[in-house]
N, C-alpha and C positions, 0 to 999 in steps of 0.2 A: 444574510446567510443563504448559502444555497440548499434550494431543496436536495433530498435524499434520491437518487435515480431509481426507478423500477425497474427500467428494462436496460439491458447489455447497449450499449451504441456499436459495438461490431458485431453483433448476432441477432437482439430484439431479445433473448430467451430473457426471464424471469431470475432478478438478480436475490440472493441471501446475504443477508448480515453477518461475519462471524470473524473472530479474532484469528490474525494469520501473524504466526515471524519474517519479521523482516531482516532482511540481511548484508549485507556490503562486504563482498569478495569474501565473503563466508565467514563471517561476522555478525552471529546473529546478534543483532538490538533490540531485543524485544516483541512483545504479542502486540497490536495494536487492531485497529476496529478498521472492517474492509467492507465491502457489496462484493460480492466473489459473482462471479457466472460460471455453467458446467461447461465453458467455453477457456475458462482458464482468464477470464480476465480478472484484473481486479481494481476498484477503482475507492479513493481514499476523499475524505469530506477535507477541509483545509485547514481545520483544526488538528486534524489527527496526522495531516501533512507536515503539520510545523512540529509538533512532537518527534515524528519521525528524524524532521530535518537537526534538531536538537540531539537529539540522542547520539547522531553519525557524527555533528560534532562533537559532544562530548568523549565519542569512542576514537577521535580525531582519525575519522576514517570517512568525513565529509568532503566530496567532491571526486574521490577515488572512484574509478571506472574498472572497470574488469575488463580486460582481451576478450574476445571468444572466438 
């Protein structure tokens, strides 16, 4: 299992734990568990990765990409 990160890897700032929605082309799938930075990153454990990946399929909207 991997450990929990403390610090950002594109900034160093001091990361927090806290439940964020995730979404797929505006499809939210629920709250799941994140380390957030005041940098705007967010980075997910791989348990909470595979829940995520489950959900998008479930909502058969796994693999779908968005324009931007």
């Amino acid at each position: 299992m991997m450990d929990m990160l403390e610090k950002c890897i594109m900034c160093g700032k001091k990361l927090k734990r806290e439940k964020v929605d995730y979404e797929i082309c505006g499809i939210n799938l629920g709250k799941f568990s994140a380390d957030i930075c005041s940098c705007g990153e967010q980075y997910f454990d791989e348990k909470t990765a595979e829940r995520m990946t489950e959900a998008a399929r479930k909502a058969g909207v796994f693999g779908i990409a968005k324009e931007i």
